[in-house]
N, C-alpha and C positions, 0 to 999 in steps of 0.2 A: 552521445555515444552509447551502444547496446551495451548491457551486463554483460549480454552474450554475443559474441560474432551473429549467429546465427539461430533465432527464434527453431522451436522444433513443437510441430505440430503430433496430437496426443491421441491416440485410439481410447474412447470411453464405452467401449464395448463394454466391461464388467459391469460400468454403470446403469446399464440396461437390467443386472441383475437386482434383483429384488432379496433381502436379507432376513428369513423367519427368527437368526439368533441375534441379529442388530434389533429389529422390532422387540425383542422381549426384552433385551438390556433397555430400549429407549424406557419403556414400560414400566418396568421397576424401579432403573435409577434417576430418571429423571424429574426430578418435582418443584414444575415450575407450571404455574397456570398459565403463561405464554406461550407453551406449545403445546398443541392436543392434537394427539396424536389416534390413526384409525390404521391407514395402511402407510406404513413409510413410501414416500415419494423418493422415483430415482429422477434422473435425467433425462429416461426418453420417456417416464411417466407424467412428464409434466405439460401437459396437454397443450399445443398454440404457444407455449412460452419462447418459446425461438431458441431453446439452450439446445438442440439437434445441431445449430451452426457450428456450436463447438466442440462438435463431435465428426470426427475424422471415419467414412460411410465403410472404411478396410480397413482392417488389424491393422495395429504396427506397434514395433517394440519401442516402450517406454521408455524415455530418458531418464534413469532413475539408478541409485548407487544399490548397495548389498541389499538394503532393507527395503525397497522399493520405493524409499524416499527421494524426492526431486524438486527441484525449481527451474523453471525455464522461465527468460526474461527477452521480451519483446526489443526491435529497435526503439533508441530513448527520442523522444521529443522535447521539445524545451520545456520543465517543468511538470514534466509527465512520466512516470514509469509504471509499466502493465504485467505483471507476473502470471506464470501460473505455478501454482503449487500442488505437492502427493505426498501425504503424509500416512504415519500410522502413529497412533497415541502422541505423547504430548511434543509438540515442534517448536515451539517459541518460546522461551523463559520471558516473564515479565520485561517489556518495554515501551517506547512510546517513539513516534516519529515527530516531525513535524508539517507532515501533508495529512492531507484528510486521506484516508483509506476507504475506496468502495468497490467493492465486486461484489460477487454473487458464488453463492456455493452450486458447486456440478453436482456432486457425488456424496455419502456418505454423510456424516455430521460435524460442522463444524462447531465447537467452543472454543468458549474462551472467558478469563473474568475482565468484567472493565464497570468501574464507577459502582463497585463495591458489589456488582452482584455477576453467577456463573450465568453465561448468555448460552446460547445454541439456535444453530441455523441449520435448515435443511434444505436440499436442493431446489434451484429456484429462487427463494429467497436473497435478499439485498443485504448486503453488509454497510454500515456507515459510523467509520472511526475520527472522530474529531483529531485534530492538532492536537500532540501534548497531554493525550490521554494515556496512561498508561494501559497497557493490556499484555494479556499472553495469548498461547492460542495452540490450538492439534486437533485433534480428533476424538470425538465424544465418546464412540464405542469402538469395538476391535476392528470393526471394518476400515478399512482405506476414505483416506479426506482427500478431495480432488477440489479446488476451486480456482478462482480467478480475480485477482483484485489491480484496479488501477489507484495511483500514489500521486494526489493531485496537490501541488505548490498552492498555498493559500495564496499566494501574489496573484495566478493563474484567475482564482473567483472572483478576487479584489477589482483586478479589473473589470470584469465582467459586473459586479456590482454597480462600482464608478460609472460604466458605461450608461447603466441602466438607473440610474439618478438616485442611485442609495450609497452616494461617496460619503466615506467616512463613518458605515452604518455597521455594526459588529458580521463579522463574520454568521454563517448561519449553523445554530448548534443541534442538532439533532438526537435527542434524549432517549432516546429507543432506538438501539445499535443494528435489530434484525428487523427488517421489514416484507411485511410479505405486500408488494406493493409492485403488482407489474407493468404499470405505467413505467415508472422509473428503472425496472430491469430493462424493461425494452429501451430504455436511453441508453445504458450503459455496455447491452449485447454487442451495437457495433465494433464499440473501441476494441472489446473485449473477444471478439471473433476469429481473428485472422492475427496470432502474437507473431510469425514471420513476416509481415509485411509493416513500415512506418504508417504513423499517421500524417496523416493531409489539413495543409492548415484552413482550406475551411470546413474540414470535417468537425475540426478541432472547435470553430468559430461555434458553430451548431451544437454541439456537446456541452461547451461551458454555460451556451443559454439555458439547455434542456437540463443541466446538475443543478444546475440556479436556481429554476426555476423548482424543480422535486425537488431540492431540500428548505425552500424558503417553507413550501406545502407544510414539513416535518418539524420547522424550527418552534421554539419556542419565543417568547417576548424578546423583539430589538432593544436593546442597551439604545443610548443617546450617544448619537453621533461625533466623532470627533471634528473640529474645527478647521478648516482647510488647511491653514500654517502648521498644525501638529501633523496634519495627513502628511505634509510635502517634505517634512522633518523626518518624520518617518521610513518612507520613503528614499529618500535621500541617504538614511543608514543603511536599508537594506541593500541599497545599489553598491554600497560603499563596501560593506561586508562581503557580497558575491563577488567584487571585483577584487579583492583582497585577502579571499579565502585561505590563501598557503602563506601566508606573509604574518607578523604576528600584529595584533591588533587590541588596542588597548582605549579605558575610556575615553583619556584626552580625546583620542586621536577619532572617536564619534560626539565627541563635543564642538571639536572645532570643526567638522562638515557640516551637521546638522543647526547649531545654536541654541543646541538642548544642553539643560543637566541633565546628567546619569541617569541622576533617580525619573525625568518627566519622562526621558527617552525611552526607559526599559517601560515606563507605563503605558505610553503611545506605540510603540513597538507592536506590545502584546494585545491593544486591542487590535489594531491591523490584522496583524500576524499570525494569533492565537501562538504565540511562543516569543521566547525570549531573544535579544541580540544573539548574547553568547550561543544559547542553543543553537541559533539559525547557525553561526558561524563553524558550530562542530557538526554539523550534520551535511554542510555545502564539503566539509573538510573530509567528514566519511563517505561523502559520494564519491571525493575521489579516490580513495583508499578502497573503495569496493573494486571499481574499474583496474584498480594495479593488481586487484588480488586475483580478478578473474583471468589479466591477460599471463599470471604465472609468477609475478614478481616476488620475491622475498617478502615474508613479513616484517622484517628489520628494516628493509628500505622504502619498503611502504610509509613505516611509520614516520622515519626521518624526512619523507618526501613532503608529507600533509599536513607538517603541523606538529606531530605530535613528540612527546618527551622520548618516548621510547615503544617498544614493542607491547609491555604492559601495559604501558600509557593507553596505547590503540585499541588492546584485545577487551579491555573494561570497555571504551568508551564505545566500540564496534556490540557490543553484547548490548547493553541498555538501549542502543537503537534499534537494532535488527532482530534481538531477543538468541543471537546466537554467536559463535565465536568464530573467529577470520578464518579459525582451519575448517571448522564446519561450512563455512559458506563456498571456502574452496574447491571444498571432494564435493558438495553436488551441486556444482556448476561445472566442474571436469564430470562429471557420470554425465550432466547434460551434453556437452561434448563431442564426449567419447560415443555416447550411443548416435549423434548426430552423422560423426565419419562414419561407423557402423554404418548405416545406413545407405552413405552415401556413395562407399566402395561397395556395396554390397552387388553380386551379379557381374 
């Protein structure tokens, strides 16, 4: 089910412009030997890279609240969700999901810190966030952050692994966040092209091979494999936990599906899954608490609805995931919206 009724497609016209006061801020404040910098690159200077697609060829007004901040969210597919985000300075407070994060930055500069050091991306360039890392993330300099990130279920690569005869082999960790790597942008322009319209499942089929494949390239050393009965154990909870999401769920009651203890379970879990039972179960629980919040719902009854103790209960556990707060993620998904009718009565 979409974030949003209805994806809204983005004019990157500004992105075409070129920034002599973003260049001199890169210049001075940035001091990091991973990005050397000459001319900053926009969106339509980035020569054969295919990010023109995600550029709309006539104006149009921006889905975006007072400060020209916005998110628009693609229809969802199983295990998949595609965003595009507009920021100005810092948007995320520290957090962590449990899907891998990869897009690509359009516009401007993105940061962000993760695994102990500040990162930055410039248009064109790959973004790649493991499960369960924590991060935060905005906009490097005063210019506007424009990107695109698709939120992929680690079960979604599992598969895809399994299929490909590395069952039970750690997920693939990717130690260098920003990549300038256009093989694998070009894997991820299609998804990331067109956020009004769903994906197609053998578009989908072709994707998970093509992510597979560019991040096994970027991975560092395979862990030793887990043992088929821990894989199906495993397994067997996560099934347990998606299909019990709002219901309350405690260790017995994944001891006696599985025929794990606690302790092997949470072990075997997180090599699968790169994250914990519990986590999995509060993040399948905030997925739905997102979808109540964007169709208008109360946040009181949101929170009674998903699980959780109360309204506080929700607005902490809603923050550590998403790095923002439920009223926040409210107003700019209505500005998304709101500019979407705009439009659509407009004439």
């Amino acid at each position: 089910m979409p974030l949003v009724r209805k994806a809204v497609t983005f004019s990157a016209c500004q992105a075409a412009r070129s920034s002599r006061r973003t260049r001199a801020i890169l210049v001075s404040n940035i001091k990091t030997g991973s990005l050397r910098l000459g001319k900053a690159p926009t969106v339509a200077g980035v020569a054969g890279a295919g990010l023109g697609r995600l550029c709309d060829p006539e104006p149009c007004e921006a889905a975006t609240d007072a400060t020209g901040d916005g998110i628009t969210a693609a229809p969802a597919f199983p295990g998949i969700e595609r965003i595009e985000a507009r920021f100005h300075g810092e948007a995320f407070s520290p957090h962590r999901h449990d899907t891998y994060g990869l897009g690509v930055t359009l516009h401007g500069v993105q940061t962000f810190q993760y695994r102990g050091q500040r990162r930055y991306s410039q248009p064109g360039n790959v973004i790649i966030l493991h499960p369960d890392e924590e991060h935060d993330g905005g906009a490097g300099t005063d210019e506007a952050l424009r990107y695109r990130m698709l939120y992929l279920e680690p079960a979604l690569l599992r598969r895809c692994l399994d299929a490909d005869g590395q069952a039970g082999a750690a997920l693939p960790f990717v130690d260098q966040p920003v990549l300038a790597d256009a093989e694998l942008r070009q894997v991820l322009l299609p998804a990331l092209s067109s956020l009004e319209e769903g994906l197609e499942d053998l578009a989908v089929d072709d994707l998970l091979v093509r992510l597979a494949r560019g991040l096994a390239r970027h991975a560092g050393a395979k862990a030793k494999p887990l043992g088929l009965l821990a894989q199906r154990q495993a397994h067997r909870a996560r099934d347990y936990l998606e299909a019990n999401a709002l219901a309350p769920v405690r260790s017995e009651d994944l001891e006696s599906v599985t025929g794990l203890d606690r302790y092997a379970l949470a072990r075997h879990f997180r090599a699968l899954f790169a994250t914990s039972p519990h986590r999995f179960l509060v993040m399948r629980r905030l997925q739905h608490a997102r979808r109540m919040i964007t169709e208008g719902e109360p946040l009181a009854e949101v929170a009674a609805a998903t699980g959780f103790a109360d309204q506080s209960h929700l607005h902490r556990h809603f923050k550590k995931a998403f790095g923002m707060t439920p009223g926040r993620w409210a107003s700019l998904v209505e500005s998304t919206e709101a500019a979407s009718w705009r439009r659509a009565t407009a004439g």
